[in-house]
Structures are given as structure tokens and as C-alpha cells.
Backbone bond lengths (Angstrom), bond angles and torsions (degrees), N, CA, C in turn:
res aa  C-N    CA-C-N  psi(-1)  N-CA   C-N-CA  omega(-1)  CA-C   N-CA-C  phi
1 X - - - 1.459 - - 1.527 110.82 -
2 X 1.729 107.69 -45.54 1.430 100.13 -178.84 1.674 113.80 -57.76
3 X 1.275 112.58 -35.36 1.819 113.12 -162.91 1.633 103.25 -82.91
4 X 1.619 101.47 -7.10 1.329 81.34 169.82 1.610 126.18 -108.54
5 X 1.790 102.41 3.04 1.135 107.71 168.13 1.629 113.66 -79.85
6 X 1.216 102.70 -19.23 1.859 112.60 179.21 1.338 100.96 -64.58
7 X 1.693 115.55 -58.09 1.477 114.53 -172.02 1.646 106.31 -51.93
8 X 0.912 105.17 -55.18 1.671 119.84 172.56 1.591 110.29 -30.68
9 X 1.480 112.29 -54.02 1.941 99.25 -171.28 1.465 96.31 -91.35
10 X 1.646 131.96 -25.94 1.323 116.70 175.66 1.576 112.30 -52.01
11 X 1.146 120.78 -56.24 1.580 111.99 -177.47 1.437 118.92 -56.20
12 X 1.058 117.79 -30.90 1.865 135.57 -179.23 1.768 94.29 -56.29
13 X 1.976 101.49 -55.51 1.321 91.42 -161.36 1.549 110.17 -71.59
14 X 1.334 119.42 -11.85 1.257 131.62 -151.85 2.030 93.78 -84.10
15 X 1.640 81.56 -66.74 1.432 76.22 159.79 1.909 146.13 -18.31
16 X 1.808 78.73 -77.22 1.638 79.37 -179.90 1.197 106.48 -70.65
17 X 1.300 129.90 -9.11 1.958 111.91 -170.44 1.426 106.41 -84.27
18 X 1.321 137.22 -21.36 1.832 149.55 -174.00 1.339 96.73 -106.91
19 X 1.353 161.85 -42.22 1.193 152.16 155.64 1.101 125.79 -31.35
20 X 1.605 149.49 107.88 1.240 142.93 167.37 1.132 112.53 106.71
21 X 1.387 113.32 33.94 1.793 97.53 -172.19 1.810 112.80 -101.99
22 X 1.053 131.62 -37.47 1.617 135.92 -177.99 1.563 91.80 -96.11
23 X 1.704 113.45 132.67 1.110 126.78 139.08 1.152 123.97 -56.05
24 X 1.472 113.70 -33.80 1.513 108.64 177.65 1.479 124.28 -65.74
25 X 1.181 100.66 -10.09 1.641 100.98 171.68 1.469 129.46 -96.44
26 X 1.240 97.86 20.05 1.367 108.52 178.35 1.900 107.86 -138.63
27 X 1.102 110.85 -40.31 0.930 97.77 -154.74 2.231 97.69 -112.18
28 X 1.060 116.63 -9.70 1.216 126.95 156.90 1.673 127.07 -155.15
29 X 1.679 119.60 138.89 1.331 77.07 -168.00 1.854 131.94 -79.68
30 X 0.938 119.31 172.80 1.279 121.78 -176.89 1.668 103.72 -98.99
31 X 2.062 117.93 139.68 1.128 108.54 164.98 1.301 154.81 -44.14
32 X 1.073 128.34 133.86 1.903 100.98 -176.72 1.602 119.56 -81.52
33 X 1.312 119.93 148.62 1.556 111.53 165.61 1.702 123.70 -48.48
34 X 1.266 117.81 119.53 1.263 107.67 -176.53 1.555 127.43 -127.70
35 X 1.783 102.99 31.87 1.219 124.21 -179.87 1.476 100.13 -90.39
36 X 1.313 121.65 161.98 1.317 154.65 -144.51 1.821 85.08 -86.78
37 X 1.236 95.61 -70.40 2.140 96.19 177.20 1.664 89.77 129.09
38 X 0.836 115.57 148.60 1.863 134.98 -173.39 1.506 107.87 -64.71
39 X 1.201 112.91 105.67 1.522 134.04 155.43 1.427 138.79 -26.96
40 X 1.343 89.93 -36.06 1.686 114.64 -152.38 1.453 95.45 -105.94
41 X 1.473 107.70 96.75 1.717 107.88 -170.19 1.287 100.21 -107.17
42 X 1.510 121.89 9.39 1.684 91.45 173.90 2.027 107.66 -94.66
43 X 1.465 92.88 150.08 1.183 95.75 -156.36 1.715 118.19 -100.48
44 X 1.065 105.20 21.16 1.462 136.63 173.62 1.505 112.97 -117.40
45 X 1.498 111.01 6.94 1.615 101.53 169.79 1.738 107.06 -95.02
46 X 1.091 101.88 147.76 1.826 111.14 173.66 1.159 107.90 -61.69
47 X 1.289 140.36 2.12 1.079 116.21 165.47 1.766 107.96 -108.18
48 X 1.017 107.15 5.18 1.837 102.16 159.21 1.347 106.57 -104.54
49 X 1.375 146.19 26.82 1.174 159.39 -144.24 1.396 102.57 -121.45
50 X 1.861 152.43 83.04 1.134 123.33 156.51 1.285 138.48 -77.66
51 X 1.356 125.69 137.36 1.558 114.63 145.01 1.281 157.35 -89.02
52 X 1.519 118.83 91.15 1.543 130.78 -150.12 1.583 112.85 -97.96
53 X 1.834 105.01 68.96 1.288 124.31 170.32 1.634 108.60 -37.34
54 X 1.460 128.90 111.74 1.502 134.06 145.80 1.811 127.34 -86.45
55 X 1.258 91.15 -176.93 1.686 75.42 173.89 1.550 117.15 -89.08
56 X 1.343 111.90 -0.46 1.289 111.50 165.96 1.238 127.17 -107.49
57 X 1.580 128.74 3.19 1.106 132.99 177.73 1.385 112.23 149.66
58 X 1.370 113.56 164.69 1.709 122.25 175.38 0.952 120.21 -62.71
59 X 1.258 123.18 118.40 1.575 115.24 162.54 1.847 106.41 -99.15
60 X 1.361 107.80 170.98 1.716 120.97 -136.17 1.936 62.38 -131.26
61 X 1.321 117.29 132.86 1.733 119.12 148.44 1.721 107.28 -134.36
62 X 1.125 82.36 122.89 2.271 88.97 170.14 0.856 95.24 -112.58
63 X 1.679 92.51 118.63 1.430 115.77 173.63 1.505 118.31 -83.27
64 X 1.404 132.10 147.24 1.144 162.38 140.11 1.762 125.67 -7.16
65 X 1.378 133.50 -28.01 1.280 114.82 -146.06 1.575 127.28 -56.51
66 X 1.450 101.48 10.87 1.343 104.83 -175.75 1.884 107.79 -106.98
67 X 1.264 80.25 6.87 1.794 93.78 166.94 1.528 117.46 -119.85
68 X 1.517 115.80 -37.34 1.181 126.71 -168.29 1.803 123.87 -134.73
69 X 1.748 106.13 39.52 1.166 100.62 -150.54 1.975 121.00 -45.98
70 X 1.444 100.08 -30.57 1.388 95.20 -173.43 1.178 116.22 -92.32
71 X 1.286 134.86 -2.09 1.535 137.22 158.01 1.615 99.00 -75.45
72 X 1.326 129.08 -50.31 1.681 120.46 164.20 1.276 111.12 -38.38
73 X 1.225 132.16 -42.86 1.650 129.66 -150.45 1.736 95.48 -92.45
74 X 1.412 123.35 -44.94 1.091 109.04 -175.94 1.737 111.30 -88.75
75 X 1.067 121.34 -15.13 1.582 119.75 175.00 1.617 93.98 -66.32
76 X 1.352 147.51 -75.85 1.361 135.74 134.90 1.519 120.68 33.70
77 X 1.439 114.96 -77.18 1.024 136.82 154.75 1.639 137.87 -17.65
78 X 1.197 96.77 -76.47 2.004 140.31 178.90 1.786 79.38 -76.73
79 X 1.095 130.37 -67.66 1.894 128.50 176.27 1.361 109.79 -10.51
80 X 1.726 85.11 -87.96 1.538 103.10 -170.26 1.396 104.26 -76.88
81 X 1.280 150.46 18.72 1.364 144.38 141.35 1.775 112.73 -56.50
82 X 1.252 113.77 -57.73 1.327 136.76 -178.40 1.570 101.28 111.33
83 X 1.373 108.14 37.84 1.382 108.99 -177.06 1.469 120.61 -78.43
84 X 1.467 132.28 -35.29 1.714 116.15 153.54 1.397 117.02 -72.64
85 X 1.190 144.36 -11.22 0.858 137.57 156.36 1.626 122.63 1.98
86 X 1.078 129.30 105.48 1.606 118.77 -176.53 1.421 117.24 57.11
87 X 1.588 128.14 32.63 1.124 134.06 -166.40 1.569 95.64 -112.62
88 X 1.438 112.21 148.14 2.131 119.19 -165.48 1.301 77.72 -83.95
89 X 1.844 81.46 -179.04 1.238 117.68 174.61 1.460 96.01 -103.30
90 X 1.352 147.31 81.10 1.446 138.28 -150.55 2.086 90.55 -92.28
91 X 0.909 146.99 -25.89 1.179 150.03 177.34 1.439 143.93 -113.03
92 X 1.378 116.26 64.73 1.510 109.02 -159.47 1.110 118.21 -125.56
93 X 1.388 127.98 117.08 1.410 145.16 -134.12 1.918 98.63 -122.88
94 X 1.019 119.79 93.53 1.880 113.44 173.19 1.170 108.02 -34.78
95 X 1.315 130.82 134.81 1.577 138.76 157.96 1.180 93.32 89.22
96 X 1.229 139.59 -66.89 1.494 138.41 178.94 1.318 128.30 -42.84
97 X 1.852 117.87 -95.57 1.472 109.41 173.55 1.704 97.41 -157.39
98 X 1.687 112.47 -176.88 1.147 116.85 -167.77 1.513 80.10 -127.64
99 X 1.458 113.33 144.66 1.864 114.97 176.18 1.832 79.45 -133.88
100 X 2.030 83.11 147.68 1.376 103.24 152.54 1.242 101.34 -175.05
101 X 1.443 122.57 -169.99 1.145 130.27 -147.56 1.413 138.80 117.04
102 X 1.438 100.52 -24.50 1.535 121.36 -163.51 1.899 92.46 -87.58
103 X 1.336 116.60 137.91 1.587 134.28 177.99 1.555 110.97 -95.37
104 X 1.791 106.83 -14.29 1.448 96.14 154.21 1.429 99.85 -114.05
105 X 0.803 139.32 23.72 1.872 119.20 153.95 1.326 89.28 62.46
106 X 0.987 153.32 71.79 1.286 157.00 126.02 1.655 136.60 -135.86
107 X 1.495 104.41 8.85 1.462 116.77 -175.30 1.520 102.40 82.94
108 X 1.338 124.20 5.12 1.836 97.88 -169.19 1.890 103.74 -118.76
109 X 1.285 99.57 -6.46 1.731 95.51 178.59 1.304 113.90 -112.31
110 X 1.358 102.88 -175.01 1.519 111.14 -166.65 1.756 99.48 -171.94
111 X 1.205 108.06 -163.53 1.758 122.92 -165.63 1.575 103.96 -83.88
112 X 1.782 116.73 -31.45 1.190 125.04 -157.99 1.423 131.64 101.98
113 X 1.415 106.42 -22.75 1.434 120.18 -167.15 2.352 95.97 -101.55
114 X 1.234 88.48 125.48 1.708 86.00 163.86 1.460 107.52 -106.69
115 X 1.289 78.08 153.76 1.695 94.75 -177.62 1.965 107.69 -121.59
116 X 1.618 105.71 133.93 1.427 103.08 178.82 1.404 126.96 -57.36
117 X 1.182 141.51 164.37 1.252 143.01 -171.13 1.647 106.48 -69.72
118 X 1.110 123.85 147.18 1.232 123.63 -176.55 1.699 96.87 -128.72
119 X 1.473 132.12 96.81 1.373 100.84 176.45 1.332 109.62 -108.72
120 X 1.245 125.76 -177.94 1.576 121.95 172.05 1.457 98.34 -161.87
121 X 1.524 109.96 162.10 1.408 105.15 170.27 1.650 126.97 -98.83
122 X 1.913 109.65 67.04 1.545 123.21 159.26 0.998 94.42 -88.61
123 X 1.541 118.35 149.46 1.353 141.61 147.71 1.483 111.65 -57.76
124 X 1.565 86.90 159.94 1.940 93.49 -174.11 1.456 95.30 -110.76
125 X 1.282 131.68 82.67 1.365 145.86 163.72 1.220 127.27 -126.41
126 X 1.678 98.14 158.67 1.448 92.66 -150.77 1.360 122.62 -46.21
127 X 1.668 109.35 156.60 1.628 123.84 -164.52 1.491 121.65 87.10
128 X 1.490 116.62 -37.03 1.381 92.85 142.87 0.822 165.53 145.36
129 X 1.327 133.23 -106.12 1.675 155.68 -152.79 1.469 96.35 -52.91
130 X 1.626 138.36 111.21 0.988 137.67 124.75 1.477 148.04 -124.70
131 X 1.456 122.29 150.28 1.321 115.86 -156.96 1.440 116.88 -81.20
132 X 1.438 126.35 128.77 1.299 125.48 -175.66 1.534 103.96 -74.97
133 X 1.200 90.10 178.61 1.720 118.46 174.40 1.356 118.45 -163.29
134 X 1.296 102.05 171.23 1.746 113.87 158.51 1.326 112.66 -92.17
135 X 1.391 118.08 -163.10 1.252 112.07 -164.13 1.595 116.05 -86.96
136 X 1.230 114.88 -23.90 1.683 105.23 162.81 1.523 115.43 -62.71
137 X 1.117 114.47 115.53 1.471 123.64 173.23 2.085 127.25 -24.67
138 X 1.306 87.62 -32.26 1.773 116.64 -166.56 1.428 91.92 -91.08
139 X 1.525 141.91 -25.75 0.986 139.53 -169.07 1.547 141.73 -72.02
140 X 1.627 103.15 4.45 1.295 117.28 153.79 1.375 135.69 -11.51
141 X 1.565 132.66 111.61 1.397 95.52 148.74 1.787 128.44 -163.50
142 X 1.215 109.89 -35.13 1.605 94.54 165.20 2.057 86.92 -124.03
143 X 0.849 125.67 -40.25 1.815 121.07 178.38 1.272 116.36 -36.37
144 X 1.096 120.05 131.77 1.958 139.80 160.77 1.124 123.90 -132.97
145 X 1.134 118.14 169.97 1.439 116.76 -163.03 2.030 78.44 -153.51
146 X 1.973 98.98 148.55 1.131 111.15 159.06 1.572 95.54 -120.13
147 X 1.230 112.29 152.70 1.543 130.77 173.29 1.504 101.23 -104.52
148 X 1.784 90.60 116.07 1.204 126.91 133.66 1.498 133.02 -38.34
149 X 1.057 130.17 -42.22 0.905 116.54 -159.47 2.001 91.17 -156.50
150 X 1.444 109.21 -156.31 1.846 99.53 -179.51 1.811 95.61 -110.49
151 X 1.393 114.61 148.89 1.037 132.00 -177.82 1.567 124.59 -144.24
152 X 1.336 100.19 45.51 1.752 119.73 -169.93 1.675 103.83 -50.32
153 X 1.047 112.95 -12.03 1.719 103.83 168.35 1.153 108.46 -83.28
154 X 1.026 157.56 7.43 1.510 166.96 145.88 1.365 106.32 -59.19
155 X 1.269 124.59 -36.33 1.436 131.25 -171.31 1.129 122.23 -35.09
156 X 1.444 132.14 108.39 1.945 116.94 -174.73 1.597 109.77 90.27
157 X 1.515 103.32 -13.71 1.569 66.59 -160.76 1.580 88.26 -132.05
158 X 1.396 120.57 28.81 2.212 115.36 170.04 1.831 67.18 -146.59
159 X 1.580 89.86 167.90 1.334 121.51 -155.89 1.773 88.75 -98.91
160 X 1.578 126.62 142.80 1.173 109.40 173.67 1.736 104.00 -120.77
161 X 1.022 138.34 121.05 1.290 144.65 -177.50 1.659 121.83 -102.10
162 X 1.270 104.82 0.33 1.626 99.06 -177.16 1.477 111.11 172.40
163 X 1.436 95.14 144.87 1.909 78.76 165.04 1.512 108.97 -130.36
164 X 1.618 113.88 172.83 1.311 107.46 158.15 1.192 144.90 -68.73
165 X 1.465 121.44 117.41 1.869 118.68 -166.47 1.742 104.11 -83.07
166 X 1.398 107.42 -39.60 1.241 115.06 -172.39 1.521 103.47 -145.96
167 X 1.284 106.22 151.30 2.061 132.96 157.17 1.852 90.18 97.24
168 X 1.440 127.91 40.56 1.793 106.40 -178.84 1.642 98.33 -99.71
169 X 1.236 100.32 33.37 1.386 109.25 146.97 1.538 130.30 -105.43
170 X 1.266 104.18 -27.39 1.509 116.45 163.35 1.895 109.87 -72.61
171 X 0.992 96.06 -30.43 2.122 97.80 173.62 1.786 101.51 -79.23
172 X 1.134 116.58 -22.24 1.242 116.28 -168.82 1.694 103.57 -87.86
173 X 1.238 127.55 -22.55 1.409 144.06 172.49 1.682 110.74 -83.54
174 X 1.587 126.04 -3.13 1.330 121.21 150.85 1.498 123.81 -38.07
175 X 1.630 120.42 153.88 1.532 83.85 174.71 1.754 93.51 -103.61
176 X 1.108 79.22 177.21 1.348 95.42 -177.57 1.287 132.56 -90.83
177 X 1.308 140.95 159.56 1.319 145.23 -151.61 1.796 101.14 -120.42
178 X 1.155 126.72 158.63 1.193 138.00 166.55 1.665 127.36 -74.14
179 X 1.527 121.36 108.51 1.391 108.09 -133.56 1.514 95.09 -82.77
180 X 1.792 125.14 -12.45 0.984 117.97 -168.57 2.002 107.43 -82.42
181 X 1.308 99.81 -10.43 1.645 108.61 173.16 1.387 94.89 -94.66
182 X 1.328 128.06 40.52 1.506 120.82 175.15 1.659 107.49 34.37
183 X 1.392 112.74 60.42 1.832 110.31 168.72 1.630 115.14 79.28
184 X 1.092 116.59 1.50 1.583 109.42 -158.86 1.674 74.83 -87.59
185 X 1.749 98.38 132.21 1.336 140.33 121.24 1.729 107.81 -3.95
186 X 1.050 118.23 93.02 1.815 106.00 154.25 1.632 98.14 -98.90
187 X 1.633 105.56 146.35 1.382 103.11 178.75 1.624 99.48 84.18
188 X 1.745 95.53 -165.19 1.213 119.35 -162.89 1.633 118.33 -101.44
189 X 1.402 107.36 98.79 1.656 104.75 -156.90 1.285 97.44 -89.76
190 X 1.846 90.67 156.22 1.799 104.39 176.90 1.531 107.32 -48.96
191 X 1.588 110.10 162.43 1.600 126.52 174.11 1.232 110.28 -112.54
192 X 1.458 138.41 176.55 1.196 142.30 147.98 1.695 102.85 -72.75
193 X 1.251 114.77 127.86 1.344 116.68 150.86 1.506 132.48 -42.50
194 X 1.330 92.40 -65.21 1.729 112.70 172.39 1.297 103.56 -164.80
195 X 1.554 128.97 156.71 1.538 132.58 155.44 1.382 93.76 -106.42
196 X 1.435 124.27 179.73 1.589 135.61 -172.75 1.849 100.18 165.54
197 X 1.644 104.50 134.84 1.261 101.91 173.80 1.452 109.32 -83.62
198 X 1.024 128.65 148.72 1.524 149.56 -173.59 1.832 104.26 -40.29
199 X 1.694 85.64 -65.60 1.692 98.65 164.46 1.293 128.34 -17.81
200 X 1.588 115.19 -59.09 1.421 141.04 -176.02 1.314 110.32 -64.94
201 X 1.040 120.17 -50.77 1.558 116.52 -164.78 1.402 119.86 -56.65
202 X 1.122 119.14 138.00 1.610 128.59 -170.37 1.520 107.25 -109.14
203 X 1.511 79.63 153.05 1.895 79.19 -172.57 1.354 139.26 91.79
């Protein structure tokens, strides 16, 4: 009875945390991604390599394109824009996951551009990296989430693009959100420092 009341609030929470995130999907539509999707599948090259500066330290992300080429190609993209750049942690759930991405800090924006579902069969355990949505599958678009903790109901059904190789101790030093406000931030939540592909960096 107990594991099935657990299974029971994990999906609830799972639910409300991927539900509702782009205005553009509701209220106009948003473009679709219409790049080809990333080529470059070996996964030890620096240029699938991110760096997801926090305020407590670097985190190391290996990216995916041999799971997710067109969520690789446009995260890439939104990268070298400097588009998380100073972007919160607007969602962070203990044991579960940390989301950001969003340019209004509130779970409801994004870049504009959706991206199609990419699924594969990785597990959603801890380290990581997957891209939220709303409830149309295709509805991808600048939001991610790293997992905290394991979240096998996720399985199949959010896009997974990367995990953490190194620093998920620095993701683990986010603060945290109130789980009964589904993760919301009271106060002043951590930012990204900077992201940057590996490739890029000078020096």
C-alpha cells in the first residue's frame, strides 16, 4: 500500500513539474526546430562537452546526440547565444530534479522554437539532463531539468540529452524549493553562472 501511495505522488509531482511550461503553446503557436539535428555522435568530442558554471562550481554535461540529435543541435545553439546565461533555478524539488531554463523565471517561457520529442530507452536517474515540456509531446523548448535523484516514471516519455560526468555536487548545493509548492523557489533562487561548450573555451 505504502509503494503504491509513493508511486501515486511521484507521478502527481512529475506531472505538475512538466505541465505548463511555454506560453507559446497555448496561447500562440511557437516555431518548430528545423535544423537537420547534430552529426557529430562521438561523445567524447569537445564539442558535445558542456560547461554548466553554478555558483558553487562547474558542472561537466555529456551530451547525447546519439539519443537526441536535435535537442543537441539546438541546446548548442541557445549555448553559444549566451542564452542561459544568468538564468534561475525556478524549480527544485530534493531527491527529484533541479529545472531551469525559463527567461521568465517562472516555469512558463522558453526560446519560442519547439523541438520534436526525442525518446529513447535511458533511464531518468540521477545525473540526468532532461528536457521538459508541456503536454504535447513536440513541445520542447529552451527548459531542462537535471535529476537529483531517480525518476523511472519519466521513462519514454521527456527527451534525455545528457548527463552529468562531473560537479553533481555543485547541482546538489541548489537551494531548494518547497516540494508541497511543487519546487517553487521562495526568495532568491540560484542562477546559472554561464553554460559554454567545451569546444569554445579559450585558453
Amino acid at each position: 500500500m505504502r509503494i503504491a501511495i509513493l508511486a501515486a505522488l511521484a507521478c502527481a509531482i512529475a506531472a505538475g513539474a512538466w505541465f505548463a511550461l511555454s506560453p507559446s503553446s497555448s496561447v500562440s503557436p511557437a516555431s518548430v526546430y528545423q535544423g537537420a539535428g547534430e552529426t557529430n555522435l562521438d561523445l567524447q568530442s569537445a564539442d558535445n562537452v558542456v560547461y554548466l558554471d553554478l555558483p558553487a562550481g562547474r558542472v561537466v554535461i555529456e551530451m547525447r546526440p546519439d539519443l537526441a540529435p536535435k535537442h543537441v543541435a539546438r541546446i548548442k545553439e541557445l549555448v553559444r547565444a549566451g542564452f542561459y546565461d544568468g538564468l534561475t533555478f525556478h524549480r527544485v524539488i530534493e531527491d527529484f530534479m533541479a529545472q531551469t531554463g525559463d527567461p521568465l523565471g517562472n516555469g512558463t517561457g522558453g526560446s519560442g522554437v519547439n523541438l520534436p520529442g526525442e525518446f529513447s530507452g535511458d533511464k531518468f536517474v540521477r545525473g540526468v539532463v532532461g528536457m521538459a515540456r508541456a503536454r504535447d509531446v513536440d513541445s520542447a523548448d529552451s527548459q531542462f531539468f537535471i535529476m537529483l535523484g531517480n525518476g523511472r516514471w519519466l521513462d519514454g516519455k521527456y527527451t534525455v540529452w545528457g548527463h552529468v560526468v562531473e560537479g553533481m555536487e555543485f547541482v546538489d548545493a541548489l537551494k531548494k524549493g518547497d516540494k508541497n509548492a511543487n519546487g517553487k523557489i521562495s526568495g532568491e533562487p540560484d542562477k546559472i553562472v554561464r553554460m559554454h561548450i567545451k569546444a569554445d573555451q579559450r585558453g
